[in-house]
PyMOL Python script that loads the backbone (N, CA, C, O; Angstrom):
from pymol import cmd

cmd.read_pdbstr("""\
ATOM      1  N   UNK A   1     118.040  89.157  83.132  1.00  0.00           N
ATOM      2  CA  UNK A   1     117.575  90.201  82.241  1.00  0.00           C
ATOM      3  C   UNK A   1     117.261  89.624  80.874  1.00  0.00           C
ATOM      4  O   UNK A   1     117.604  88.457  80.680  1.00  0.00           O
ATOM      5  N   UNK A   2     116.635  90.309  79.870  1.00  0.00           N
ATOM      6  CA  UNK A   2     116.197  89.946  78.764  1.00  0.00           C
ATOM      7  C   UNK A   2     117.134  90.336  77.433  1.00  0.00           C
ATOM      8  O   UNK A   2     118.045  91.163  77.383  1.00  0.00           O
ATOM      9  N   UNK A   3     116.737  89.671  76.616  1.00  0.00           N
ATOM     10  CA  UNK A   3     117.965  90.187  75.211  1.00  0.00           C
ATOM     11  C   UNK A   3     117.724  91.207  74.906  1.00  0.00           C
ATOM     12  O   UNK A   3     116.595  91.696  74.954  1.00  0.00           O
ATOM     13  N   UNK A   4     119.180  92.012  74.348  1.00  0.00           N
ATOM     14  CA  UNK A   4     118.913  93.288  73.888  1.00  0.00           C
ATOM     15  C   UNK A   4     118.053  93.632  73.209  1.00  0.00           C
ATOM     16  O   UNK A   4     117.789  92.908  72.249  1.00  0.00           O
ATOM     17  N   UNK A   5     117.190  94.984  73.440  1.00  0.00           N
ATOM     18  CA  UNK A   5     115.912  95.486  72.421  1.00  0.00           C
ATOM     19  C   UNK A   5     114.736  94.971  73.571  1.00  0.00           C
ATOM     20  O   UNK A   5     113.582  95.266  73.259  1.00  0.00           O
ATOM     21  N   UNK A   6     114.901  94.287  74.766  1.00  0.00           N
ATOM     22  CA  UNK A   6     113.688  93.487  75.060  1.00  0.00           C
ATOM     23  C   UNK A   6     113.296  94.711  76.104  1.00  0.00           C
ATOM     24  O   UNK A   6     113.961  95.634  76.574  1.00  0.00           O
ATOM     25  N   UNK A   7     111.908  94.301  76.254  1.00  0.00           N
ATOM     26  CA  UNK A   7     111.852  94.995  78.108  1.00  0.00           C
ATOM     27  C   UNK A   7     112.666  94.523  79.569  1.00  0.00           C
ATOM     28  O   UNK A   7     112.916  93.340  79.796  1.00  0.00           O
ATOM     29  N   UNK A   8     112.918  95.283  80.216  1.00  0.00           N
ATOM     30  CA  UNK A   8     113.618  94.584  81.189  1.00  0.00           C
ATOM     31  C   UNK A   8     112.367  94.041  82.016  1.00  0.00           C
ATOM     32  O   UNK A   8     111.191  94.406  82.038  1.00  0.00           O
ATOM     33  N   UNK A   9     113.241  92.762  82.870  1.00  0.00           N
ATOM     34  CA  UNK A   9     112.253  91.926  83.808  1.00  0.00           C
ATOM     35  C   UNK A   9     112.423  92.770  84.716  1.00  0.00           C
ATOM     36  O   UNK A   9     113.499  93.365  84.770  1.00  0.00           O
ATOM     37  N   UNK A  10     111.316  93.052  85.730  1.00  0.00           N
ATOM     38  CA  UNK A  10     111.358  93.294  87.156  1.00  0.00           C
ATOM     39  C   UNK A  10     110.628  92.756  87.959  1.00  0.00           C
ATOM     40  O   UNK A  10     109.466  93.153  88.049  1.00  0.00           O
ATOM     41  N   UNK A  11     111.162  91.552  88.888  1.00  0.00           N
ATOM     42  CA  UNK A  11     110.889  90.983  89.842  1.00  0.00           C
ATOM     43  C   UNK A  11     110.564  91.748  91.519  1.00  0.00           C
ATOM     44  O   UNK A  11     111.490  92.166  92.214  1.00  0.00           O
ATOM     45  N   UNK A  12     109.217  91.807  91.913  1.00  0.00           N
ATOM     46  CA  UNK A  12     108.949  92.626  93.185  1.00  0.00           C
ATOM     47  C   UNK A  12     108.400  91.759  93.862  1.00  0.00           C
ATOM     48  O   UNK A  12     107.510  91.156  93.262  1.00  0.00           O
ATOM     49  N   UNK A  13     108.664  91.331  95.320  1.00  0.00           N
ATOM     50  CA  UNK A  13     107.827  90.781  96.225  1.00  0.00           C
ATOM     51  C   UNK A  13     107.426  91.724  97.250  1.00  0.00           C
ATOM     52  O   UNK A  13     107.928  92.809  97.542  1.00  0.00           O
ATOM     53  N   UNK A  14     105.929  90.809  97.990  1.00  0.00           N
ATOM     54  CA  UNK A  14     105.485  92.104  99.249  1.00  0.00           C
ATOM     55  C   UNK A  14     104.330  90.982  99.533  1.00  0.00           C
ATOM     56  O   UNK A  14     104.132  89.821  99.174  1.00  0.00           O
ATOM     57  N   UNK A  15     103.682  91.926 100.353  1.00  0.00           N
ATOM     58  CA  UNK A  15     102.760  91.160 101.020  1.00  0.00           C
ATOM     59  C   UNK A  15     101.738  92.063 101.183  1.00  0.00           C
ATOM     60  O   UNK A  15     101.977  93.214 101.548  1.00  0.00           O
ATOM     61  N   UNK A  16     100.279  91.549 100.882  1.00  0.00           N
ATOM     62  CA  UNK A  16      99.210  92.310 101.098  1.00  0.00           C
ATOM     63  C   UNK A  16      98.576  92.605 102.467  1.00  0.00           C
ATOM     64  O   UNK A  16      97.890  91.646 102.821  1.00  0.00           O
ATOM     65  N   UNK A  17      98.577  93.245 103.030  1.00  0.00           N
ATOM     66  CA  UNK A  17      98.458  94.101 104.567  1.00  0.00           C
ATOM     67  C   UNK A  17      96.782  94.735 104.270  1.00  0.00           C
ATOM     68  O   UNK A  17      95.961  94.120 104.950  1.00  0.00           O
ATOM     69  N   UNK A  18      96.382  95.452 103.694  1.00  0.00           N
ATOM     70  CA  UNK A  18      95.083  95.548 103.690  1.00  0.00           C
ATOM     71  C   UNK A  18      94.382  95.441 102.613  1.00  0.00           C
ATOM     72  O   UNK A  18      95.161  95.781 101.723  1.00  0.00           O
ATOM     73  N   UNK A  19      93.176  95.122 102.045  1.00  0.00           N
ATOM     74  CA  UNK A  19      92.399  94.843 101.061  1.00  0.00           C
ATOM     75  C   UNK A  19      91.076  95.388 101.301  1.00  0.00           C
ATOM     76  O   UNK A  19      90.380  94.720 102.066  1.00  0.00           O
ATOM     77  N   UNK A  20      90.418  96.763 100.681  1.00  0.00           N
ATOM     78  CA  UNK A  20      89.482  97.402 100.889  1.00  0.00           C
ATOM     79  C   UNK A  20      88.550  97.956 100.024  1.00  0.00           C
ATOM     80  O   UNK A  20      87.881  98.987 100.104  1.00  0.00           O
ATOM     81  N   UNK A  21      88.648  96.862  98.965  1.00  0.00           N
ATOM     82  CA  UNK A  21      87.824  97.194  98.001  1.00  0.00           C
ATOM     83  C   UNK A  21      86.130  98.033  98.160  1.00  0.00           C
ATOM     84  O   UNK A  21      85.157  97.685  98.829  1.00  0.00           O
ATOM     85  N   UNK A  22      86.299  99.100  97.342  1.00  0.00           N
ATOM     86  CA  UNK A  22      86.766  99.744  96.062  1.00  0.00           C
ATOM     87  C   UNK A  22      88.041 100.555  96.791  1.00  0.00           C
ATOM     88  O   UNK A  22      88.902 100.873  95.970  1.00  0.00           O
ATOM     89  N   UNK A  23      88.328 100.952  98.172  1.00  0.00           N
ATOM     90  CA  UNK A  23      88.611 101.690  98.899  1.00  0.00           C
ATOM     91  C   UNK A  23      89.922 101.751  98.971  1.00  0.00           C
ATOM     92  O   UNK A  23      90.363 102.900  98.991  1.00  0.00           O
ATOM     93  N   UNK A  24      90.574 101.033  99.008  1.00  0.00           N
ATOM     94  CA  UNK A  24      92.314 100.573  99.872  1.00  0.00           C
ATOM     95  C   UNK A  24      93.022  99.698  99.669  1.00  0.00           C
ATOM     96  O   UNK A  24      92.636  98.583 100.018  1.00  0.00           O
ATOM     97  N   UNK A  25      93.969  99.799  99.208  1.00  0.00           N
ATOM     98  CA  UNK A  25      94.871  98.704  99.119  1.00  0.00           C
ATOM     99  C   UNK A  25      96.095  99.480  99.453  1.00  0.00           C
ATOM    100  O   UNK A  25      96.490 100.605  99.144  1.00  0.00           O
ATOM    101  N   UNK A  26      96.925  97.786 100.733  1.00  0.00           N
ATOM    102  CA  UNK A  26      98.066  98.288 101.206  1.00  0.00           C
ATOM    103  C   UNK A  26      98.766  97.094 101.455  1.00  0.00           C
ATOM    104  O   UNK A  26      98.337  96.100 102.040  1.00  0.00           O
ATOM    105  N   UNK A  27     100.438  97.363 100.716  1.00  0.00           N
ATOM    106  CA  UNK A  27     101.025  96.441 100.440  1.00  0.00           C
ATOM    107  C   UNK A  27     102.480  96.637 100.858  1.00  0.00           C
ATOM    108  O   UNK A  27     102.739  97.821 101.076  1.00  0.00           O
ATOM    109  N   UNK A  28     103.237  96.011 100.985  1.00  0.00           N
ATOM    110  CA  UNK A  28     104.928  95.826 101.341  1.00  0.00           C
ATOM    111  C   UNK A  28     105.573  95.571 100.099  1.00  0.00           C
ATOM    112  O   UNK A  28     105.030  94.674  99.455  1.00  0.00           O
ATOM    113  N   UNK A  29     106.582  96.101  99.565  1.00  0.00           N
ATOM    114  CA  UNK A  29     107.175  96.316  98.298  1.00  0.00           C
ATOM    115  C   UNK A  29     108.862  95.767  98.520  1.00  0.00           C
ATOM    116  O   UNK A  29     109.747  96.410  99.084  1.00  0.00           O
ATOM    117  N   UNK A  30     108.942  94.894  98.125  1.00  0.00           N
ATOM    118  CA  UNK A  30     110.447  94.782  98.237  1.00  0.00           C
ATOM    119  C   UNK A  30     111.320  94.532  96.478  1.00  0.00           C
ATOM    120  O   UNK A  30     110.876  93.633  95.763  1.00  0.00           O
ATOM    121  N   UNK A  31     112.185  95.160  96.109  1.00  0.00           N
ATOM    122  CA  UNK A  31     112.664  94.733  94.630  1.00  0.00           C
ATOM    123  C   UNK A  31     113.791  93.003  94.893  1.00  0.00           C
ATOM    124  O   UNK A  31     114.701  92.889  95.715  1.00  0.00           O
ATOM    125  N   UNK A  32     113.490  92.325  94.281  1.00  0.00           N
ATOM    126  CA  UNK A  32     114.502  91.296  93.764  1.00  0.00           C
ATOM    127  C   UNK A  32     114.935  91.113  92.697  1.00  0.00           C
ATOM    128  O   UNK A  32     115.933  90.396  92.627  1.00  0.00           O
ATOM    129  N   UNK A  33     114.590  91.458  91.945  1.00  0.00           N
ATOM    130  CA  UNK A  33     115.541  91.498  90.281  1.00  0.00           C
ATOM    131  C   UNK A  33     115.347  92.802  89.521  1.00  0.00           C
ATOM    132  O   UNK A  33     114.263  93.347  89.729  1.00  0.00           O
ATOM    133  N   UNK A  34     116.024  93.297  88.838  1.00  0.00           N
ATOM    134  CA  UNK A  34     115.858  94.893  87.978  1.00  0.00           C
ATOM    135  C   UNK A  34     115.786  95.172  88.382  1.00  0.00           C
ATOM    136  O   UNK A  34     114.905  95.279  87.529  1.00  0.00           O
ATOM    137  N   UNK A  35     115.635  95.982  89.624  1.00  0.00           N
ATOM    138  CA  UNK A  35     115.389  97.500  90.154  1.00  0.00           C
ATOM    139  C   UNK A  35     116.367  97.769  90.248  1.00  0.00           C
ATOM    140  O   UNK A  35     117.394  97.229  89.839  1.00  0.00           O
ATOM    141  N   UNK A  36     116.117  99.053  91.059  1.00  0.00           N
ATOM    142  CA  UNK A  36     117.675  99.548  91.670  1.00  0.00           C
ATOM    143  C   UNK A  36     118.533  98.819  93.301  1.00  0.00           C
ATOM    144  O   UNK A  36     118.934  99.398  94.311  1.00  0.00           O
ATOM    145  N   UNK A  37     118.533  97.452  92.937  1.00  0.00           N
ATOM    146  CA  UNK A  37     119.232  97.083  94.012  1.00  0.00           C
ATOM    147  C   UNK A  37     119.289  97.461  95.059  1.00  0.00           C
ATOM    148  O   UNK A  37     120.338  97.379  95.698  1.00  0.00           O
ATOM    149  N   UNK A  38     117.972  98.091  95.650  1.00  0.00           N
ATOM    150  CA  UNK A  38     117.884  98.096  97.108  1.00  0.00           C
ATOM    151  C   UNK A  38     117.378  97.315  98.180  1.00  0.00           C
ATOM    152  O   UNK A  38     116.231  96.871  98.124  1.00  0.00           O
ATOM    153  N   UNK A  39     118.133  97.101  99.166  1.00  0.00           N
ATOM    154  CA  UNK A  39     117.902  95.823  99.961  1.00  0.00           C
ATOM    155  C   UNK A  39     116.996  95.964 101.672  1.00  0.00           C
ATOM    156  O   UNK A  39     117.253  95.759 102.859  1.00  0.00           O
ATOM    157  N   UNK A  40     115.722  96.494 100.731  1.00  0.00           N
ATOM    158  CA  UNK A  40     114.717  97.156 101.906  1.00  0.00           C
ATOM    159  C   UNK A  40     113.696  97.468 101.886  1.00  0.00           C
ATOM    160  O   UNK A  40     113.485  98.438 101.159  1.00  0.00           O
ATOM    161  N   UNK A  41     112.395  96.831 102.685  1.00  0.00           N
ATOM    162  CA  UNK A  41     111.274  96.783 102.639  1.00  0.00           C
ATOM    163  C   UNK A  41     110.778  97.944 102.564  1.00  0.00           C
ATOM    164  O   UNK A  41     111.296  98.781 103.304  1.00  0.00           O
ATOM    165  N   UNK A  42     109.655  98.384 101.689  1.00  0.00           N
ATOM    166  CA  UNK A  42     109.106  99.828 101.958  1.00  0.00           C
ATOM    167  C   UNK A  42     107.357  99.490 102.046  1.00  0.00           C
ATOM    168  O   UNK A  42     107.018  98.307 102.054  1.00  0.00           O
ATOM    169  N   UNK A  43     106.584 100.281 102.093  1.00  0.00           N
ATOM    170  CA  UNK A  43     105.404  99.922 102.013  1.00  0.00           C
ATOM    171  C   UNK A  43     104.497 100.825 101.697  1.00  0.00           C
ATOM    172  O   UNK A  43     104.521 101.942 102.213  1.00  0.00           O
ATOM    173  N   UNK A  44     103.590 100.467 100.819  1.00  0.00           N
ATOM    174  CA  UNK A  44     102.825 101.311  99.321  1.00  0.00           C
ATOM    175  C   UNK A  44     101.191 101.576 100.190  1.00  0.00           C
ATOM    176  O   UNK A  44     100.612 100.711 100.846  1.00  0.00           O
ATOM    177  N   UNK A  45     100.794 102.742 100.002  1.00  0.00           N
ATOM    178  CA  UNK A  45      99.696 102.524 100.532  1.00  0.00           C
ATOM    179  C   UNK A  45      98.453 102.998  99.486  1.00  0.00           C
ATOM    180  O   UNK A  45      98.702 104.203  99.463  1.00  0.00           O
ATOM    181  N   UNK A  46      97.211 102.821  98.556  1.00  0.00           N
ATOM    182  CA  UNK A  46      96.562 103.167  97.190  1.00  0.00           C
ATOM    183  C   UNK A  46      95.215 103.565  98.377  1.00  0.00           C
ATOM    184  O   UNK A  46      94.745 103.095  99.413  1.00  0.00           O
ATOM    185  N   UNK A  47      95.029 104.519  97.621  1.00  0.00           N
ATOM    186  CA  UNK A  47      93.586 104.884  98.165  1.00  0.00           C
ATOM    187  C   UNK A  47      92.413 105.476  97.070  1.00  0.00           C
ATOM    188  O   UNK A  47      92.597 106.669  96.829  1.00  0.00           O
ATOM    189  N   UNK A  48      91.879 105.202  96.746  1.00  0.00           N
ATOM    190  CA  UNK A  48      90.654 105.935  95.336  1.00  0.00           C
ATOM    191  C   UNK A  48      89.283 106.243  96.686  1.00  0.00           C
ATOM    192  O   UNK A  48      88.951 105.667  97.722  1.00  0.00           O
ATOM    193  N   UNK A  49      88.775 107.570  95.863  1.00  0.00           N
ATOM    194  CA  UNK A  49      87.680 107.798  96.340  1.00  0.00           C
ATOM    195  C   UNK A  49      86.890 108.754  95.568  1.00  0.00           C
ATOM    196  O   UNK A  49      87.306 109.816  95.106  1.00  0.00           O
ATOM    197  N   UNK A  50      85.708 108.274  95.471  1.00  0.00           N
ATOM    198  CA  UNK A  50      84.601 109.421  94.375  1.00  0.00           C
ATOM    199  C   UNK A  50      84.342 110.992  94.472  1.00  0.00           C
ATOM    200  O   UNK A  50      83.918 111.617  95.444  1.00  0.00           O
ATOM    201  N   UNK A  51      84.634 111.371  93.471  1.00  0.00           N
ATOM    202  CA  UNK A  51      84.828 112.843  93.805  1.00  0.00           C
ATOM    203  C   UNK A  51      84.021 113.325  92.728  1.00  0.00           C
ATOM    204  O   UNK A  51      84.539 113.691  91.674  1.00  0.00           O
ATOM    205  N   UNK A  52      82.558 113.355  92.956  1.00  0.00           N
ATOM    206  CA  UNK A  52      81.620 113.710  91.545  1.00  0.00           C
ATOM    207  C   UNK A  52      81.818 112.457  90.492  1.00  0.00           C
ATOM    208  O   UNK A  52      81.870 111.271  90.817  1.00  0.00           O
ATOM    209  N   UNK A  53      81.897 112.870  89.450  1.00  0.00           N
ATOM    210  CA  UNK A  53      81.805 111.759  88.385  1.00  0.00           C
ATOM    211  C   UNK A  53      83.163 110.910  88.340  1.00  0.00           C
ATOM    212  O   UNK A  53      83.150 109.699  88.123  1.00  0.00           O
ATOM    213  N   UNK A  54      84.245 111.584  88.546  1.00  0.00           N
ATOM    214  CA  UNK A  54      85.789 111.073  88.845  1.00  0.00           C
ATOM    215  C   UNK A  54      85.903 110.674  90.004  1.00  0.00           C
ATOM    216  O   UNK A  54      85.149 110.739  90.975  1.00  0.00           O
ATOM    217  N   UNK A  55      87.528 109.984  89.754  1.00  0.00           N
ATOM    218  CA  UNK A  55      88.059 108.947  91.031  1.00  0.00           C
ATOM    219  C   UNK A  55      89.192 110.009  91.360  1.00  0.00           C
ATOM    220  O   UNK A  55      89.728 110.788  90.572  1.00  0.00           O
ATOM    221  N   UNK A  56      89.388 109.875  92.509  1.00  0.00           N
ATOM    222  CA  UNK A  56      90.896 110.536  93.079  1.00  0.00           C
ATOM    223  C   UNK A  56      91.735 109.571  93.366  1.00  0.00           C
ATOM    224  O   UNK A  56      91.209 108.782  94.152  1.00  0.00           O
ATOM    225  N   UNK A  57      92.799 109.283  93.080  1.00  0.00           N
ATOM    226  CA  UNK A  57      94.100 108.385  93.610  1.00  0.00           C
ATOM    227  C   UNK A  57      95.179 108.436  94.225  1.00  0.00           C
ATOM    228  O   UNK A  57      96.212 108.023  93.698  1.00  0.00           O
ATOM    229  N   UNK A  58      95.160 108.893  95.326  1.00  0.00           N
ATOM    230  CA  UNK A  58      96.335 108.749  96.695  1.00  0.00           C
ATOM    231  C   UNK A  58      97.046 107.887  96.258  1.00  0.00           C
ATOM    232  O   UNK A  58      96.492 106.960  95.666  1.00  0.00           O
ATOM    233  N   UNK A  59      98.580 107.885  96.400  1.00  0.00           N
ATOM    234  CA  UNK A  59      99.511 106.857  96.138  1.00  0.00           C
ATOM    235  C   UNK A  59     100.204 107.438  97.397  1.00  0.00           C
ATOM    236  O   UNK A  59     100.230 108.662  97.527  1.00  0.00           O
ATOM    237  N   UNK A  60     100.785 106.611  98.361  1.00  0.00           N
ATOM    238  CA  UNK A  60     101.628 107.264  99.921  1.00  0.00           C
ATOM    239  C   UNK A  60     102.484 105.746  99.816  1.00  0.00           C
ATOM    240  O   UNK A  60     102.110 104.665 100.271  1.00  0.00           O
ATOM    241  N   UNK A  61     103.574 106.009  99.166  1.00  0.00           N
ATOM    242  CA  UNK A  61     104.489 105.310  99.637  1.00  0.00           C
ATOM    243  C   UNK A  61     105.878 105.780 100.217  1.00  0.00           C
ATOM    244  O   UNK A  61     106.625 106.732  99.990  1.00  0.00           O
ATOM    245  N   UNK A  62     105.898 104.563 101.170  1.00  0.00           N
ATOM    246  CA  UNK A  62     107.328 104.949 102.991  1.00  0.00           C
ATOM    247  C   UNK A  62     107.666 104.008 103.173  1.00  0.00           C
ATOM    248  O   UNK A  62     107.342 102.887 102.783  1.00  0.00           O
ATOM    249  N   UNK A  63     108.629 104.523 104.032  1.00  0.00           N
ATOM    250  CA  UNK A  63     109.630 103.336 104.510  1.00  0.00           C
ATOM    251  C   UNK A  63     111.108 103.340 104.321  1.00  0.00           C
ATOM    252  O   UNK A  63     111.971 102.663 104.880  1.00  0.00           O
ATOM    253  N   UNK A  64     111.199 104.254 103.407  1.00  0.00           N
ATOM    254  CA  UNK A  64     112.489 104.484 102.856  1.00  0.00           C
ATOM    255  C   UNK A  64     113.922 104.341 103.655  1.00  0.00           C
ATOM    256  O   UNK A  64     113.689 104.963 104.692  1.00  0.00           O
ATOM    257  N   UNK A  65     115.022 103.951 103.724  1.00  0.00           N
ATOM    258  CA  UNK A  65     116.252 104.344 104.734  1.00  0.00           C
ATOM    259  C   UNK A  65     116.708 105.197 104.244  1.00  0.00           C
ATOM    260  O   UNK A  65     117.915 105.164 104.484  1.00  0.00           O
ATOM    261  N   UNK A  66     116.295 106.537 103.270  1.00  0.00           N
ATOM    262  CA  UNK A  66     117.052 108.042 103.041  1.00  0.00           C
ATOM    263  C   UNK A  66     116.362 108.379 102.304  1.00  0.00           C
ATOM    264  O   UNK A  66     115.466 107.731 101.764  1.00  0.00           O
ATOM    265  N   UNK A  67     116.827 110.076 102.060  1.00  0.00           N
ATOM    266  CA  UNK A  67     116.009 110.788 101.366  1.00  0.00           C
ATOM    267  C   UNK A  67     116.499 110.560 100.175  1.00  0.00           C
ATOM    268  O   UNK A  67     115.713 111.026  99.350  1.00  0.00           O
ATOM    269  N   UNK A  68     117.782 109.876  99.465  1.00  0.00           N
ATOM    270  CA  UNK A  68     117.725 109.438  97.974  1.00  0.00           C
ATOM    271  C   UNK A  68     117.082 108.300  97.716  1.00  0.00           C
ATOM    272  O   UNK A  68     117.214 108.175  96.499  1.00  0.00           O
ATOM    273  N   UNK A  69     116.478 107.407  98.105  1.00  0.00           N
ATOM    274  CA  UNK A  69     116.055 106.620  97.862  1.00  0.00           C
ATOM    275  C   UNK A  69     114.220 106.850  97.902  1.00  0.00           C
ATOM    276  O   UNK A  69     113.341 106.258  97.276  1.00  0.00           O
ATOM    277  N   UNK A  70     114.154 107.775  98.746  1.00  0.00           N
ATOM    278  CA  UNK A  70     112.940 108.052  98.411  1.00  0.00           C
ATOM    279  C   UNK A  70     112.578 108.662  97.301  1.00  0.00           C
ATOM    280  O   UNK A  70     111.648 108.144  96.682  1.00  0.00           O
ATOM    281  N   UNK A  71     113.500 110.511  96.485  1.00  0.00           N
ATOM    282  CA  UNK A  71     113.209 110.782  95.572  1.00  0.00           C
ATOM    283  C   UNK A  71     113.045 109.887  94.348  1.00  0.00           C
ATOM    284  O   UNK A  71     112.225 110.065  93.447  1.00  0.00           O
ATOM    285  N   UNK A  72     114.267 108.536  94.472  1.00  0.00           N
ATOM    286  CA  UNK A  72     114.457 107.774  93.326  1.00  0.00           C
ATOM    287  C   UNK A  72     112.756 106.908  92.910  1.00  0.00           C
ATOM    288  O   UNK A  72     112.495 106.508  91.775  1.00  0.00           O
ATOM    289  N   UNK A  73     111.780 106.775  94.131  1.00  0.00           N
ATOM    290  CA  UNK A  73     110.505 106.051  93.913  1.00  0.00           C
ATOM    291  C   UNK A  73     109.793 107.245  93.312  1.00  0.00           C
ATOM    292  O   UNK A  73     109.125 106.983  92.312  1.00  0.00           O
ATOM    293  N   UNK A  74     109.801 108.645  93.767  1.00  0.00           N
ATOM    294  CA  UNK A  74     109.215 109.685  93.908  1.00  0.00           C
ATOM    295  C   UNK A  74     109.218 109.695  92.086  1.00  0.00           C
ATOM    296  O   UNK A  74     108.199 109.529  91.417  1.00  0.00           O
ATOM    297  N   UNK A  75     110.116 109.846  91.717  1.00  0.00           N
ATOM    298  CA  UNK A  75     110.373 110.009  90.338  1.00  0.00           C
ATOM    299  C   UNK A  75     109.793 108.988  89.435  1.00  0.00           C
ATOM    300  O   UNK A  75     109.171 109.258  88.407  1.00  0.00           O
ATOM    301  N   UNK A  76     110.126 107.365  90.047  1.00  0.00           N
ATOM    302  CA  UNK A  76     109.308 106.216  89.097  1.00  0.00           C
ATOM    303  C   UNK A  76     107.888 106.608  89.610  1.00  0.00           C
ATOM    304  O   UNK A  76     107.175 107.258  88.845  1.00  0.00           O
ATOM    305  N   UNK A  77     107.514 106.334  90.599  1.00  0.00           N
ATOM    306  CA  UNK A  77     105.686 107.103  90.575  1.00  0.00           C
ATOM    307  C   UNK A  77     105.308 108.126  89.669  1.00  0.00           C
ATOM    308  O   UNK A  77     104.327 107.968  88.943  1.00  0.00           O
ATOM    309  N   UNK A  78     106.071 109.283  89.638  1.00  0.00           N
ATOM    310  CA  UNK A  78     105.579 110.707  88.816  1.00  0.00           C
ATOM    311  C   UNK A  78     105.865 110.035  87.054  1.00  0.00           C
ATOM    312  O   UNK A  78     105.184 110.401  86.096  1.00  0.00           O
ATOM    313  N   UNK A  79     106.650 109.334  86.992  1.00  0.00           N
ATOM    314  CA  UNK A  79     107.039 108.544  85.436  1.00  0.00           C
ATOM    315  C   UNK A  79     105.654 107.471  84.873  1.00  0.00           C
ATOM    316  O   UNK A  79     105.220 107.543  83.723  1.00  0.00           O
ATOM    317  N   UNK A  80     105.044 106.413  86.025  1.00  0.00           N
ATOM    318  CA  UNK A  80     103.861 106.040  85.904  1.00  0.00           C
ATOM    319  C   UNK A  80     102.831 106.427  86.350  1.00  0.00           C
ATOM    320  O   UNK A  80     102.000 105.550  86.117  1.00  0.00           O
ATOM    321  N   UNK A  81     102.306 107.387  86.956  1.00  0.00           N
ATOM    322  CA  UNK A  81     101.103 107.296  87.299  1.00  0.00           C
ATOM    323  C   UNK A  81     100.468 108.422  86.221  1.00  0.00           C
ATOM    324  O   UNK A  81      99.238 108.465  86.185  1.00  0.00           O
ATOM    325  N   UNK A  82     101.253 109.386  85.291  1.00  0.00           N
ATOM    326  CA  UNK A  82     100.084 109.812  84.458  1.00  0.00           C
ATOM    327  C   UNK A  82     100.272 109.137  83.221  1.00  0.00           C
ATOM    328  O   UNK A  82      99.817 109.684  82.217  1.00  0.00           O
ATOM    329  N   UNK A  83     101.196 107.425  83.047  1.00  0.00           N
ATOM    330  CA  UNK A  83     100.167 106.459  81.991  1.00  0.00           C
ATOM    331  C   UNK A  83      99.625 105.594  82.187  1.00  0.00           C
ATOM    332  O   UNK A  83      99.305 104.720  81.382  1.00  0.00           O
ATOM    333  N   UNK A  84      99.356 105.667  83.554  1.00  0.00           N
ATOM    334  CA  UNK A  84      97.581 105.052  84.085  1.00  0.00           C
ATOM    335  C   UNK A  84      96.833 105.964  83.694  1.00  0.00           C
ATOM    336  O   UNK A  84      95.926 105.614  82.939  1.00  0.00           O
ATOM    337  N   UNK A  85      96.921 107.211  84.000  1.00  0.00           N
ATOM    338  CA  UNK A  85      95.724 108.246  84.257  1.00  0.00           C
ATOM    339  C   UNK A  85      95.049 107.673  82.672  1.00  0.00           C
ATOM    340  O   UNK A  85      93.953 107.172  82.423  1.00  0.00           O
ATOM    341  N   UNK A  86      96.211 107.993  81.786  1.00  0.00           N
ATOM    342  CA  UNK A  86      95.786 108.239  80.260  1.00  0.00           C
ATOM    343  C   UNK A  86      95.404 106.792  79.411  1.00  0.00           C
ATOM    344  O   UNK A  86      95.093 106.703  78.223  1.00  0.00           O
ATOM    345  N   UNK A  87      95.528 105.738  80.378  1.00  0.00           N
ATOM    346  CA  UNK A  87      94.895 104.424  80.029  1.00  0.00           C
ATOM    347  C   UNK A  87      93.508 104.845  79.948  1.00  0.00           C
ATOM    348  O   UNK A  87      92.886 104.380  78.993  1.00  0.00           O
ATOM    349  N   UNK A  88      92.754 105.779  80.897  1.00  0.00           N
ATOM    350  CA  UNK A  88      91.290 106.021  81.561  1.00  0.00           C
ATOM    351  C   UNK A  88      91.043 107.027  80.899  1.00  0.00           C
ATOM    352  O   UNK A  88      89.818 107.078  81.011  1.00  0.00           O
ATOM    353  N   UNK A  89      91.416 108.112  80.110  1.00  0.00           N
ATOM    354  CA  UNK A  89      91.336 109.179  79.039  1.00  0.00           C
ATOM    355  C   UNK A  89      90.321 108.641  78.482  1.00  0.00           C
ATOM    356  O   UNK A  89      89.819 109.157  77.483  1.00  0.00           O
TER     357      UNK A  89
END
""", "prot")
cmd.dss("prot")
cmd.show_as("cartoon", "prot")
cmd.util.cbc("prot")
cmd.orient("prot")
């Protein structure tokens, strides 16, 4: 971890499973450092598609071994994905 005041590190490995540019991307998510210490592959699936002048963004990530561990992603997704949106504002 980093000195106090810093950002924390978070270390994630996975493996890229599909590549579908502009279309798809699908990946295997595992945490090794900072997260919440869970010891289990899950897998992320991104989808964008044109909807008039805007993009739509599917985020479907599974795999979970329970339903707390799923709300716990459920919650970091809903925490980042509207300060992406507002990167694109």
């Amino acid at each position: 971890m980093g000195k106090p005041g810093e950002a924390p590190l978070y270390i994630l490995s996975g493996t890229y499973e599909e590549v579908d540019p502009p279309h798809r991307l699908a990946f295997t998510w595992r945490w090794e450092e900072g997260g919440p210490g869970h010891d289990f592959e899950s897998r992320v699936r991104v989808e964008l598609r044109a909807v008039g002048e805007e993009t739509e963004l599917t985020v479907v990530h599974g795999g979970f071994p329970d339903d707390v561990a799923a709300a716990g992603y459920d919650e970091g997704w809903n925490t980042f994905l509207p300060k992406l949106i507002a990167l694109f504002e």
